[in-house]
mmJSON file of the N, C-alpha and C atoms, coordinates in Angstrom:
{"data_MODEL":{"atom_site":{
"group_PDB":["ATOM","ATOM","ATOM","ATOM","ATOM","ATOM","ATOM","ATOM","ATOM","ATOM","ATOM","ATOM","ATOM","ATOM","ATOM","ATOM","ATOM","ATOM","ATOM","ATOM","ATOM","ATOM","ATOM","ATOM","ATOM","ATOM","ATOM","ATOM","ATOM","ATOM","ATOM","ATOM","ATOM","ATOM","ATOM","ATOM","ATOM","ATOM","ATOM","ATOM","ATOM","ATOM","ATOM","ATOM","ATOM","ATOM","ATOM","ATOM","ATOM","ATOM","ATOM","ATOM","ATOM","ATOM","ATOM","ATOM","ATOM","ATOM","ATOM","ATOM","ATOM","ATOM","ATOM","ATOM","ATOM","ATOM","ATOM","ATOM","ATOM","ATOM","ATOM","ATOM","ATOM","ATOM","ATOM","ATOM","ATOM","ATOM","ATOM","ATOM","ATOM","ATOM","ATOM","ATOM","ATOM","ATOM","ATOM","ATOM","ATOM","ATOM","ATOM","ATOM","ATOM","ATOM","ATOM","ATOM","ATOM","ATOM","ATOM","ATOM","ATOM","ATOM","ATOM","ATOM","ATOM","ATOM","ATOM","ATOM","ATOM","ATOM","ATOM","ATOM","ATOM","ATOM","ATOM","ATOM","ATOM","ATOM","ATOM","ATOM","ATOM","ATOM","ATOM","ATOM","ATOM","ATOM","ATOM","ATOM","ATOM","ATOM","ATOM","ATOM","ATOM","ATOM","ATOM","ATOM","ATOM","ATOM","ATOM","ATOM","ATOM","ATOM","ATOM","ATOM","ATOM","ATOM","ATOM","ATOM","ATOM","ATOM","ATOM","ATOM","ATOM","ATOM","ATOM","ATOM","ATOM","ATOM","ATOM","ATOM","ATOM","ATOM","ATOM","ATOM","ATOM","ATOM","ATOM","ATOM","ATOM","ATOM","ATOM","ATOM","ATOM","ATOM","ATOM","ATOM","ATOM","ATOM","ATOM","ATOM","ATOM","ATOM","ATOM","ATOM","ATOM","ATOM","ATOM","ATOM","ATOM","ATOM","ATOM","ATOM","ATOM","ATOM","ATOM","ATOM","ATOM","ATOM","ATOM","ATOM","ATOM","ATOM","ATOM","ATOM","ATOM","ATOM","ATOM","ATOM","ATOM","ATOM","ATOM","ATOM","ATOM","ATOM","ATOM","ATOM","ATOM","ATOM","ATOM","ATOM","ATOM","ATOM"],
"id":[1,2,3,4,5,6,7,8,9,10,11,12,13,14,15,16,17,18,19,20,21,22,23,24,25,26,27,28,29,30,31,32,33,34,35,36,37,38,39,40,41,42,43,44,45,46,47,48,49,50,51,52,53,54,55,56,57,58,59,60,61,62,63,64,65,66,67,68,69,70,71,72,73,74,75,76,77,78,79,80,81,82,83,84,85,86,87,88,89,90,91,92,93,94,95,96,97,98,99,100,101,102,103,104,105,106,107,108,109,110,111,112,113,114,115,116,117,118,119,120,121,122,123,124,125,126,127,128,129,130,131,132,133,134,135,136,137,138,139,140,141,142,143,144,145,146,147,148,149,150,151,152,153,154,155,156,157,158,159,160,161,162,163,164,165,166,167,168,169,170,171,172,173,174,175,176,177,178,179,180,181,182,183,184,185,186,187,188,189,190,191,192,193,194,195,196,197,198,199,200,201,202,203,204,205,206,207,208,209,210,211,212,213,214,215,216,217,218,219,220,221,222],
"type_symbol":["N","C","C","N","C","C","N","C","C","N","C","C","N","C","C","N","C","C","N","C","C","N","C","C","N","C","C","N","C","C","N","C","C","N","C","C","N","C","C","N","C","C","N","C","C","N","C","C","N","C","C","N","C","C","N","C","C","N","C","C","N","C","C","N","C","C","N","C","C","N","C","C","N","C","C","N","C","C","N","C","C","N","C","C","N","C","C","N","C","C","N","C","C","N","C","C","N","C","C","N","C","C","N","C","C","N","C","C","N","C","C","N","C","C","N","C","C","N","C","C","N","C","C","N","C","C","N","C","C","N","C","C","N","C","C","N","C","C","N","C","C","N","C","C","N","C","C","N","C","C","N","C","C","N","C","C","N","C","C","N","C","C","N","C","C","N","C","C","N","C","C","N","C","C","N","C","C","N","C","C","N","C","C","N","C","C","N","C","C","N","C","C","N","C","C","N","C","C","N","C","C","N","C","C","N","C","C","N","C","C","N","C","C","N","C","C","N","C","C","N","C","C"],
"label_atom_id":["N","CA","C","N","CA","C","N","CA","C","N","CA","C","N","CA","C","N","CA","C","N","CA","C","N","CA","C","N","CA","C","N","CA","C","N","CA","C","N","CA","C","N","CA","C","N","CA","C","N","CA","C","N","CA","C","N","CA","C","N","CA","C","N","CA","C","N","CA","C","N","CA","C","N","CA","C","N","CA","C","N","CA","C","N","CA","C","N","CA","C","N","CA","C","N","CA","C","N","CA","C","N","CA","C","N","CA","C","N","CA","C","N","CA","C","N","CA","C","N","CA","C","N","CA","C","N","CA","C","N","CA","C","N","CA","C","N","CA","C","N","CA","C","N","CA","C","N","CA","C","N","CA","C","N","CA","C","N","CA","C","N","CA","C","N","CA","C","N","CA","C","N","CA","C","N","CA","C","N","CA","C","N","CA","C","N","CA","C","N","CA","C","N","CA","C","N","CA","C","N","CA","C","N","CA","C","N","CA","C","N","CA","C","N","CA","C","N","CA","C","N","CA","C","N","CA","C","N","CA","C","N","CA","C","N","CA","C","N","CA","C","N","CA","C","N","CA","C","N","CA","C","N","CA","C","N","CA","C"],
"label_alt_id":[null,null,null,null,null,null,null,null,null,null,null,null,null,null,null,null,null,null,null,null,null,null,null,null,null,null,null,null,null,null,null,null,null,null,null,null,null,null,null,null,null,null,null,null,null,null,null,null,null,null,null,null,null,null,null,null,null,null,null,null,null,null,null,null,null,null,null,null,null,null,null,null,null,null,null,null,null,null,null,null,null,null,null,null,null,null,null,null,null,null,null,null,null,null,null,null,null,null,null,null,null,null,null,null,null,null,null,null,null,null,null,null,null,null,null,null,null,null,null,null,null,null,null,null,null,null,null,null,null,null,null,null,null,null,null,null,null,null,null,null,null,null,null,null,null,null,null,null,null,null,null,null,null,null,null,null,null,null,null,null,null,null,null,null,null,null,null,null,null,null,null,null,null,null,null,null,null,null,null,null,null,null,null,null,null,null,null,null,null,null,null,null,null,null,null,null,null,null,null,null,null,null,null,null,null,null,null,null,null,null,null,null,null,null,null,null,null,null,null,null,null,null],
"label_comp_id":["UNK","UNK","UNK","UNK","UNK","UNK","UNK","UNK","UNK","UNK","UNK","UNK","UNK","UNK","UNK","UNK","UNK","UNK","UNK","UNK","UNK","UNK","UNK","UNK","UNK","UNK","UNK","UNK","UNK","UNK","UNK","UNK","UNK","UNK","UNK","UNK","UNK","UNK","UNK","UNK","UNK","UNK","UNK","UNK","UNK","UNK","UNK","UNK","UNK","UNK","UNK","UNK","UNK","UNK","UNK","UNK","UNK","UNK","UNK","UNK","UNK","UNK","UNK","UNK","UNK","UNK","UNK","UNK","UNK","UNK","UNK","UNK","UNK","UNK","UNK","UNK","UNK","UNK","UNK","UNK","UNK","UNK","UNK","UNK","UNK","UNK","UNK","UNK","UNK","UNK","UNK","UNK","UNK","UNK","UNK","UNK","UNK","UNK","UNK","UNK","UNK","UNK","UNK","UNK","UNK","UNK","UNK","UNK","UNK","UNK","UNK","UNK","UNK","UNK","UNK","UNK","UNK","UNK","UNK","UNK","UNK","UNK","UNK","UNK","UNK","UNK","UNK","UNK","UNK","UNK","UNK","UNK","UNK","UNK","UNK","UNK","UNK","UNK","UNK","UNK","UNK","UNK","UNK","UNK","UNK","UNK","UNK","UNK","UNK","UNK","UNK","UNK","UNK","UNK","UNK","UNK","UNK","UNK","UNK","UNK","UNK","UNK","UNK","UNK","UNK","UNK","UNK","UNK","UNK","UNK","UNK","UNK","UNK","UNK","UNK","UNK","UNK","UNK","UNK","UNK","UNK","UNK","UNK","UNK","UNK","UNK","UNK","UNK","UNK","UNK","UNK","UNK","UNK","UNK","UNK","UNK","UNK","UNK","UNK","UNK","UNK","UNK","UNK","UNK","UNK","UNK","UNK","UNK","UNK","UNK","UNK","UNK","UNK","UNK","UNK","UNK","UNK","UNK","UNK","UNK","UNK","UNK"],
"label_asym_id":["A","A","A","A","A","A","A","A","A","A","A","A","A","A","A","A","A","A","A","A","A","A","A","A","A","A","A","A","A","A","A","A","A","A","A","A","A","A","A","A","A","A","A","A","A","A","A","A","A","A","A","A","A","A","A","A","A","A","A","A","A","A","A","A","A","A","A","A","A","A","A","A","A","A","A","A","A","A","A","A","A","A","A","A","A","A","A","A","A","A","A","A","A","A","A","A","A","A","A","A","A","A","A","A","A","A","A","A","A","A","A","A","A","A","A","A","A","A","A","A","A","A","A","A","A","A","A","A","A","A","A","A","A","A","A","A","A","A","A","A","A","A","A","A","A","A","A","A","A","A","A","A","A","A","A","A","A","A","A","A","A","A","A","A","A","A","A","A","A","A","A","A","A","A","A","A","A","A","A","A","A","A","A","A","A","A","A","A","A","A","A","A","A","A","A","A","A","A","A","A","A","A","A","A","A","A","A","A","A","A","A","A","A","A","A","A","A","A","A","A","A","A"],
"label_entity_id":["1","1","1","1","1","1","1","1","1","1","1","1","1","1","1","1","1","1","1","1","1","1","1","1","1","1","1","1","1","1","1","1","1","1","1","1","1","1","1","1","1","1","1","1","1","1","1","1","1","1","1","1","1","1","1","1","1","1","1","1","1","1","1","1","1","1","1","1","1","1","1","1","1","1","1","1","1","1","1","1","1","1","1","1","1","1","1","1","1","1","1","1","1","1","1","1","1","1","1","1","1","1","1","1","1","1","1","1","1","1","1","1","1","1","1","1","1","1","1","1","1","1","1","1","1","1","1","1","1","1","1","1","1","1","1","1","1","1","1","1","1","1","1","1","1","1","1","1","1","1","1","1","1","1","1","1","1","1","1","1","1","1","1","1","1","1","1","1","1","1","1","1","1","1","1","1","1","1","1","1","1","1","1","1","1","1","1","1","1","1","1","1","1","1","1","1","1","1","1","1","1","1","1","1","1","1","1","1","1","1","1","1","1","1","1","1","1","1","1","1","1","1"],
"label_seq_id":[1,1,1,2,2,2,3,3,3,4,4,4,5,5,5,6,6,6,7,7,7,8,8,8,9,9,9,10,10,10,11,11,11,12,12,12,13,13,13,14,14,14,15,15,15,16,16,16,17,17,17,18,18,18,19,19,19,20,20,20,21,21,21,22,22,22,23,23,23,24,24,24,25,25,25,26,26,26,27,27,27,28,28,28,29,29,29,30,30,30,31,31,31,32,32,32,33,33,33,34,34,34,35,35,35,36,36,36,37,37,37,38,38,38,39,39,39,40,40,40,41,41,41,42,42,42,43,43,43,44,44,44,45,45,45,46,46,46,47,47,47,48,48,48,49,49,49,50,50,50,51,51,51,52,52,52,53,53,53,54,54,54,55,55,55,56,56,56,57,57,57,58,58,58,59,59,59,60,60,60,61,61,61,62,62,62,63,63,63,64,64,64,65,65,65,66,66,66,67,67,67,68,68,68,69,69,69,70,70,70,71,71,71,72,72,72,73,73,73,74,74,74],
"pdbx_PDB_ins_code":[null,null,null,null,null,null,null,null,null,null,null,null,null,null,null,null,null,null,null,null,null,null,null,null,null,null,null,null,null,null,null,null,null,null,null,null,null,null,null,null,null,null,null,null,null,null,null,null,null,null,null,null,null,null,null,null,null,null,null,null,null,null,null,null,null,null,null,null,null,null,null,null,null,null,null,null,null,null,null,null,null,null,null,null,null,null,null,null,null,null,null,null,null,null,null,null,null,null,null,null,null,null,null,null,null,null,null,null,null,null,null,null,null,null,null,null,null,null,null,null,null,null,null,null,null,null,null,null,null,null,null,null,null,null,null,null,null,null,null,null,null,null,null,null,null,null,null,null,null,null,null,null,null,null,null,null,null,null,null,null,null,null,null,null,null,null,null,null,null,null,null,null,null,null,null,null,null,null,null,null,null,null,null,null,null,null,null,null,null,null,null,null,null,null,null,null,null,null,null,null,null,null,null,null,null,null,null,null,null,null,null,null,null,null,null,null,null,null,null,null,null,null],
"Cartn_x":[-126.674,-125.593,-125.098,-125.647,-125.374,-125.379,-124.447,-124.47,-124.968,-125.327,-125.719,-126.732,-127.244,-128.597,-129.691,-130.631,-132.006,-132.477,-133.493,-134.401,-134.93,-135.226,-136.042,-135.305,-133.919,-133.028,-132.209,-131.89,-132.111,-133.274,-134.769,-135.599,-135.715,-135.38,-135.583,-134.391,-133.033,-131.793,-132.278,-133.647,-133.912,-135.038,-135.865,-136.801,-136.334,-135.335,-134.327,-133.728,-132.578,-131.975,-131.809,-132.212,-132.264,-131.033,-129.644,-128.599,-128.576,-128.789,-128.728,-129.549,-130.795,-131.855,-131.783,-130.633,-130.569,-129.291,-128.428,-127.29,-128.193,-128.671,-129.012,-129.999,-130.648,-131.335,-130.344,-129.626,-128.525,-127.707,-127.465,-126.822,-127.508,-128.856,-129.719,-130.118,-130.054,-129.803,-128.774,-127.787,-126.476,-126.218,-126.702,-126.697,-127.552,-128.946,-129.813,-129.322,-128.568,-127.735,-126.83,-125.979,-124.649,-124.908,-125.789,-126.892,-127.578,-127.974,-128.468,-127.197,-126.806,-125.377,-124.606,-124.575,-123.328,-124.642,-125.988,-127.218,-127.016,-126.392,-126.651,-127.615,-128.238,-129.459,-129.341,-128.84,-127.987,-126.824,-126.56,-125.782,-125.062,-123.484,-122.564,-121.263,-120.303,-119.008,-118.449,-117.256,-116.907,-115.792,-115.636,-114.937,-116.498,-117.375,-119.128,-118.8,-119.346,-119.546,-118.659,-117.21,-116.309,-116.855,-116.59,-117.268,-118.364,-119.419,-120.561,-120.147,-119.243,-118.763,-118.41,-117.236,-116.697,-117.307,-118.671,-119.725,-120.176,-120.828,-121.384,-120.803,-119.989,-118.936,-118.158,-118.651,-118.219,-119.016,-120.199,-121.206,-121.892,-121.449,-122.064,-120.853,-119.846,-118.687,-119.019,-119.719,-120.491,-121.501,-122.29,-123.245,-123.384,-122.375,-121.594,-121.291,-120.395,-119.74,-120.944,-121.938,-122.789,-123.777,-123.298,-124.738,-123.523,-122.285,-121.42,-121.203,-121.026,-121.085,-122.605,-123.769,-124.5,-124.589,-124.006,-123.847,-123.344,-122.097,-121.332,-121.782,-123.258,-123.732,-124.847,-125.545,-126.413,-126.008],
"Cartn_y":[169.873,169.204,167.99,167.567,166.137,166.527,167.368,167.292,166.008,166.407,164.931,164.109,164.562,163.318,164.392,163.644,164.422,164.488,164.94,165.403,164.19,163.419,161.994,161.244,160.699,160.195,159.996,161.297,161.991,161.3,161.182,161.38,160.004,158.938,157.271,156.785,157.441,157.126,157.367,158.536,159.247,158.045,157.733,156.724,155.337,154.875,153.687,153.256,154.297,154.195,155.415,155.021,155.165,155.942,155.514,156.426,157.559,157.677,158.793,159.407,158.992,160.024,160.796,160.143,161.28,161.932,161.715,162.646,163.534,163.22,164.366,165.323,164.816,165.842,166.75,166.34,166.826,167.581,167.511,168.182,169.075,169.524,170.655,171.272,170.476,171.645,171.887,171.781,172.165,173.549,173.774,174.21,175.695,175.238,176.375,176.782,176.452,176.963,177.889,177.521,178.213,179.477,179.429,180.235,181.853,181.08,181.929,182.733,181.789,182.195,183.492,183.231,184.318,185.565,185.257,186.439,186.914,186.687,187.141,186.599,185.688,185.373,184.357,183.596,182.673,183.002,183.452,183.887,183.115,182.687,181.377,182.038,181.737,182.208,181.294,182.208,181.836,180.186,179.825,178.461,177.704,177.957,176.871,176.981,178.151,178.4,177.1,177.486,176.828,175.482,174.55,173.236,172.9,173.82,173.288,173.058,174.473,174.209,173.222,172.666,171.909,170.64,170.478,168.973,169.186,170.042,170.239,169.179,170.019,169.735,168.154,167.577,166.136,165.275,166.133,165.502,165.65,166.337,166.203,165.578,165.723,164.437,163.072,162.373,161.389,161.078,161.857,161.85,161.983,162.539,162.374,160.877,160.727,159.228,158.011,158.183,157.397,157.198,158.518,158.253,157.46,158.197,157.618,156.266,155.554,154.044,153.709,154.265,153.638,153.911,154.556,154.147,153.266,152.792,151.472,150.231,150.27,148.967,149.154,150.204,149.796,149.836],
"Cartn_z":[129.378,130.08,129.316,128.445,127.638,125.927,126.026,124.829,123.72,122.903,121.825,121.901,123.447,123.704,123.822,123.213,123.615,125.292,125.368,126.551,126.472,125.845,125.774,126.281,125.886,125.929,127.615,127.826,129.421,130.394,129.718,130.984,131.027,129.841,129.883,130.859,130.984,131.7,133.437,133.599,134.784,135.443,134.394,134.582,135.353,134.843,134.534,135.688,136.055,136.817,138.187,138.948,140.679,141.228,140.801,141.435,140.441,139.048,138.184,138.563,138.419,139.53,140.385,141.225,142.468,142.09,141.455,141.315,140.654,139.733,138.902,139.436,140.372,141.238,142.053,142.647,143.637,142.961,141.472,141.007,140.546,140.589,140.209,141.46,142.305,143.492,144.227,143.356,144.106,142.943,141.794,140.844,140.996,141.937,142.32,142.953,144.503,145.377,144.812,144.236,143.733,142.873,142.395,141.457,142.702,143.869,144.656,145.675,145.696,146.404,145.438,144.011,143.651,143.284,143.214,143.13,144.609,145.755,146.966,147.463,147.4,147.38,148.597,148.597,150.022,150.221,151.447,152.03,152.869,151.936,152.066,152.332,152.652,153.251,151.667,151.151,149.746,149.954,151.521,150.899,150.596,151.718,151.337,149.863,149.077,147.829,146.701,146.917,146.38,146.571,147.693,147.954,147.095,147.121,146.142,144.807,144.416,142.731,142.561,143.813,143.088,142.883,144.179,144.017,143.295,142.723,141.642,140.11,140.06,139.31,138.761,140.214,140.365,139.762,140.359,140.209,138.414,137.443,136.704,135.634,136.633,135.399,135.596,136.627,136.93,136.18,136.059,135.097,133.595,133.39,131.515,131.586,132.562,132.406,132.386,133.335,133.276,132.12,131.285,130.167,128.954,128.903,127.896,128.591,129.4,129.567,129.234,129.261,128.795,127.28,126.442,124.982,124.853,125.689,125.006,125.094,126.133,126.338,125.045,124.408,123.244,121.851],
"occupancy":[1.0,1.0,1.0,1.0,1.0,1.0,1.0,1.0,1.0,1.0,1.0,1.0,1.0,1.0,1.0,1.0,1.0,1.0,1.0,1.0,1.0,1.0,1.0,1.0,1.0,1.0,1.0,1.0,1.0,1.0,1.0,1.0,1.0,1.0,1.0,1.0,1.0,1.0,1.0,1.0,1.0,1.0,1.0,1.0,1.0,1.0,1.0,1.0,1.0,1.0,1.0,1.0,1.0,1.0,1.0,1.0,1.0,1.0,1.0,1.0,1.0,1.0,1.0,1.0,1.0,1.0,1.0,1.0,1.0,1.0,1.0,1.0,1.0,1.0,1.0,1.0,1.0,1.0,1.0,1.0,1.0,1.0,1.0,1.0,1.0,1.0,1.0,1.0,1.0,1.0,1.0,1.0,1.0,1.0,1.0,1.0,1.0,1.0,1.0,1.0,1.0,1.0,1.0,1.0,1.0,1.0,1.0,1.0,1.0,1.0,1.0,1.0,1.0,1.0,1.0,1.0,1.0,1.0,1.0,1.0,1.0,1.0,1.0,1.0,1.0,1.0,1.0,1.0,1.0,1.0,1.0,1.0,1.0,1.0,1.0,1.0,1.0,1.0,1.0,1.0,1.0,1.0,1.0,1.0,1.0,1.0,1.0,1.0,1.0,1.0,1.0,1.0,1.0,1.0,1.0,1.0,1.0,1.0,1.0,1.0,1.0,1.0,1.0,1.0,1.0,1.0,1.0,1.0,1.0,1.0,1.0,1.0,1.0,1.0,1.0,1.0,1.0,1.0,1.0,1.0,1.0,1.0,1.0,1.0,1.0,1.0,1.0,1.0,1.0,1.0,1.0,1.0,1.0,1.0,1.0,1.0,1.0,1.0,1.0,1.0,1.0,1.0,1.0,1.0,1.0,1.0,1.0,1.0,1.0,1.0,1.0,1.0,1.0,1.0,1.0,1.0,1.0,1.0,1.0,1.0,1.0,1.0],
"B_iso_or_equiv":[0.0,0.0,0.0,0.0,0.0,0.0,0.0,0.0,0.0,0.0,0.0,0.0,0.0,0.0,0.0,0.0,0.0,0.0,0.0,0.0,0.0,0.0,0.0,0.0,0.0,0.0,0.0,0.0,0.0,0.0,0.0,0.0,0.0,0.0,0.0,0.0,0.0,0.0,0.0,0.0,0.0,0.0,0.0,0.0,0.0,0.0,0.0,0.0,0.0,0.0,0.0,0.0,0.0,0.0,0.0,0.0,0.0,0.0,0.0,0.0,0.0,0.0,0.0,0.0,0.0,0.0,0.0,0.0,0.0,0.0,0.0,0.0,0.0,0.0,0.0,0.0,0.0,0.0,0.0,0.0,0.0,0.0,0.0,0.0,0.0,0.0,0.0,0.0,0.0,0.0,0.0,0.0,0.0,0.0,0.0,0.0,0.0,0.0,0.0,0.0,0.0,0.0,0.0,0.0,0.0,0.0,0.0,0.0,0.0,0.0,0.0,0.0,0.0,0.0,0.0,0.0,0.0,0.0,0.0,0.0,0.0,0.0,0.0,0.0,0.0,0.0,0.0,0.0,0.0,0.0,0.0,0.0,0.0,0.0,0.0,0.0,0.0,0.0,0.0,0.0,0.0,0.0,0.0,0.0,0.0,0.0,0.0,0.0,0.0,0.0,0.0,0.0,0.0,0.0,0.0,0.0,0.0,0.0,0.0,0.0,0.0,0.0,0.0,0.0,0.0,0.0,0.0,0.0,0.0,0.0,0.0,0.0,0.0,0.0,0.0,0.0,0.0,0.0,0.0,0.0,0.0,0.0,0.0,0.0,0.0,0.0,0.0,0.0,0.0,0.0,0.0,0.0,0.0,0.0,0.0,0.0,0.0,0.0,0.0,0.0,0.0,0.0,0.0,0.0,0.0,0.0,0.0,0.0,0.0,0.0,0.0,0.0,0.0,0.0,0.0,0.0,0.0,0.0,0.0,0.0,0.0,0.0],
"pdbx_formal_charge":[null,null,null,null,null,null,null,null,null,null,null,null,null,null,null,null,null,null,null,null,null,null,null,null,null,null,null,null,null,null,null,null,null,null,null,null,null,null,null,null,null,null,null,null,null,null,null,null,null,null,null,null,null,null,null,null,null,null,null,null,null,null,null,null,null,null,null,null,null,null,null,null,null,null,null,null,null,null,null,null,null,null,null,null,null,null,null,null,null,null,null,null,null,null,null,null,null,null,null,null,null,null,null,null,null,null,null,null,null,null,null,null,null,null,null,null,null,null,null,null,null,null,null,null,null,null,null,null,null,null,null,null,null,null,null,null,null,null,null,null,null,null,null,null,null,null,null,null,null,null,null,null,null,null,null,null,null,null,null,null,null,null,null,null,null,null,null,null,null,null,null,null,null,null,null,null,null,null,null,null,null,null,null,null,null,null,null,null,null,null,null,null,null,null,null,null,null,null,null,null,null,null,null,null,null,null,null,null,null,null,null,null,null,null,null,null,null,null,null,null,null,null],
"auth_seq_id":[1,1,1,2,2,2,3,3,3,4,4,4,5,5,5,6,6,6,7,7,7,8,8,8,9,9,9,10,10,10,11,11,11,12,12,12,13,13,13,14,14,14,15,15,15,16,16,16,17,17,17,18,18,18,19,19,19,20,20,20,21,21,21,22,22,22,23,23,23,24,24,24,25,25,25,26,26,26,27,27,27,28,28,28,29,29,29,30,30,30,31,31,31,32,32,32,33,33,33,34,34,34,35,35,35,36,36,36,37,37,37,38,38,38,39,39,39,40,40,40,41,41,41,42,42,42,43,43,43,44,44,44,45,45,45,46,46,46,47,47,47,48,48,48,49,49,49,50,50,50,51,51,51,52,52,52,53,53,53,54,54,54,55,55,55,56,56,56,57,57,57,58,58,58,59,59,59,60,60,60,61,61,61,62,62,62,63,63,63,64,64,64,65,65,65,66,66,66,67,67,67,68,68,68,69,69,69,70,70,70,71,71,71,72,72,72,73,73,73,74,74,74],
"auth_comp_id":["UNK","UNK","UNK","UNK","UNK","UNK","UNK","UNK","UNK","UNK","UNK","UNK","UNK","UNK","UNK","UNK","UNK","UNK","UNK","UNK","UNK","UNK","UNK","UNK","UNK","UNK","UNK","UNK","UNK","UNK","UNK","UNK","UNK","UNK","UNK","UNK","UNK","UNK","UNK","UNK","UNK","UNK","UNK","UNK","UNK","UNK","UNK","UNK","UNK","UNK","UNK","UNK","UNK","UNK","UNK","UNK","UNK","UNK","UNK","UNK","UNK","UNK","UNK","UNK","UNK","UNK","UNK","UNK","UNK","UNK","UNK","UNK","UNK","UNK","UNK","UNK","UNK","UNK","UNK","UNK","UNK","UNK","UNK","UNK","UNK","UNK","UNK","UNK","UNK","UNK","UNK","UNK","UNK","UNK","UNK","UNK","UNK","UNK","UNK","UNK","UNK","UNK","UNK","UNK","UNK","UNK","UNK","UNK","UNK","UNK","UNK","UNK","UNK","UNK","UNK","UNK","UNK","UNK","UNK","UNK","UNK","UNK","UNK","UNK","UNK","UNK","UNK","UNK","UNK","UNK","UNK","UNK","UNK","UNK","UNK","UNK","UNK","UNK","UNK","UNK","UNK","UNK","UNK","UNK","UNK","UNK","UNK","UNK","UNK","UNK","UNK","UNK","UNK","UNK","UNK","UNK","UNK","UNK","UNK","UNK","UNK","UNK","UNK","UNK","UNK","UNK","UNK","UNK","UNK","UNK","UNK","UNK","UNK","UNK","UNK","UNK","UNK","UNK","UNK","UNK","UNK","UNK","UNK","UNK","UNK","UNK","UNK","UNK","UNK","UNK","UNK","UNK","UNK","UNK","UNK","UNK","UNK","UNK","UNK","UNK","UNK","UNK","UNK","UNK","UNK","UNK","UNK","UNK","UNK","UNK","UNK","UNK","UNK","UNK","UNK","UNK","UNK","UNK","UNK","UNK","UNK","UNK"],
"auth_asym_id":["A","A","A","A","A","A","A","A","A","A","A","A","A","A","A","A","A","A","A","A","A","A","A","A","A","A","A","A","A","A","A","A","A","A","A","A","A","A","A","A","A","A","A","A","A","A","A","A","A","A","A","A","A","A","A","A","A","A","A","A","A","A","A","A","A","A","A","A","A","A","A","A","A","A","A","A","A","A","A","A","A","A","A","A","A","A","A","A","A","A","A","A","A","A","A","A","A","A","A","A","A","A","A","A","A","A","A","A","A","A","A","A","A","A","A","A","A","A","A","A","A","A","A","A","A","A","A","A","A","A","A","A","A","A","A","A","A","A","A","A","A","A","A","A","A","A","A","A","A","A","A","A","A","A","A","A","A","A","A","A","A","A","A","A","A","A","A","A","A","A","A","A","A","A","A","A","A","A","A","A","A","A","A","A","A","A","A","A","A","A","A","A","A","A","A","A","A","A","A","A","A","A","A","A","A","A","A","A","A","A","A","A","A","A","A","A","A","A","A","A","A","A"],
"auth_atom_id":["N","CA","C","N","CA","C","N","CA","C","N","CA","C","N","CA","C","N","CA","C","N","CA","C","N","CA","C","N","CA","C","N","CA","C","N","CA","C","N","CA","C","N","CA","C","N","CA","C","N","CA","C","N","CA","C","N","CA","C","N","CA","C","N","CA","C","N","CA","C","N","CA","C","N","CA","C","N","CA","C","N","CA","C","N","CA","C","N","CA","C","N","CA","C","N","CA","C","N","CA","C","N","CA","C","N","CA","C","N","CA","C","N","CA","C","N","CA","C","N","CA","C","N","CA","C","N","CA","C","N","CA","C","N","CA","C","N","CA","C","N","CA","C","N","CA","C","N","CA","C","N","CA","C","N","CA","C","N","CA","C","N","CA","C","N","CA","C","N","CA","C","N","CA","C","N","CA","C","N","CA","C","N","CA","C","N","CA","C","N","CA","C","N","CA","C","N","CA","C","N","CA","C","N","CA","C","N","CA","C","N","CA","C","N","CA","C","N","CA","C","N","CA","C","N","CA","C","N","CA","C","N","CA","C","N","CA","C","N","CA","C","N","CA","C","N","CA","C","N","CA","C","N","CA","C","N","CA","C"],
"pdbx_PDB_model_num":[1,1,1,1,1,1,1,1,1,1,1,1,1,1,1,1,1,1,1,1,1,1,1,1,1,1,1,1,1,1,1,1,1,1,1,1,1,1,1,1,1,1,1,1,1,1,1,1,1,1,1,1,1,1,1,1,1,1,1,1,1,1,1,1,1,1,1,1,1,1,1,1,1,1,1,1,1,1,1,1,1,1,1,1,1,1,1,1,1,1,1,1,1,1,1,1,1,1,1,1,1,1,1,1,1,1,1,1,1,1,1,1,1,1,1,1,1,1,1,1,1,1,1,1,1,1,1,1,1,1,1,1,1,1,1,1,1,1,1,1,1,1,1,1,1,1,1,1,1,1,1,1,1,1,1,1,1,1,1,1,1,1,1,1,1,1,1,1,1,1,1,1,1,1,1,1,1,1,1,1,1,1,1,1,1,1,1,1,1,1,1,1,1,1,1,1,1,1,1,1,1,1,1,1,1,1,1,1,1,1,1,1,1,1,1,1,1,1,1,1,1,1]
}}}
């Protein structure tokens, strides 16, 4: 999901900071959901489905943004 940054890099930003933490959780289970949903696997009416994509979605342009503002502070 972050292009350019390591897994290290990732888990010190996860360590760190408290609201990235939870997006980024929320965005892995909005991710499993959507995942189970188009396997049939949860059984969602396709606007639910849509809604998640698109939190999903929100949610991990949040989280680009938050790691690229934290390049500009080091």
């Amino acid at each position: 999901m972050f292009e350019g940054h390591s897994q290290e890099e990732v888990e010190q930003i996860l360590k760190r900071n408290p609201e990235f933490r939870k997006l980024y959780h929320h965005h892995r289970e909005l991710n499993d959901k959507v995942m189970d949903a188009e396997l049939g696997v949860l059984p969602i009416d396709d606007i639910t489905l849509m809604q998640m994509k698109k939190e999903k979605l929100l949610a991990k342009d949040r989280l680009q943004r938050m790691v690229q503002s934290r390049e500009l502070l080091h």
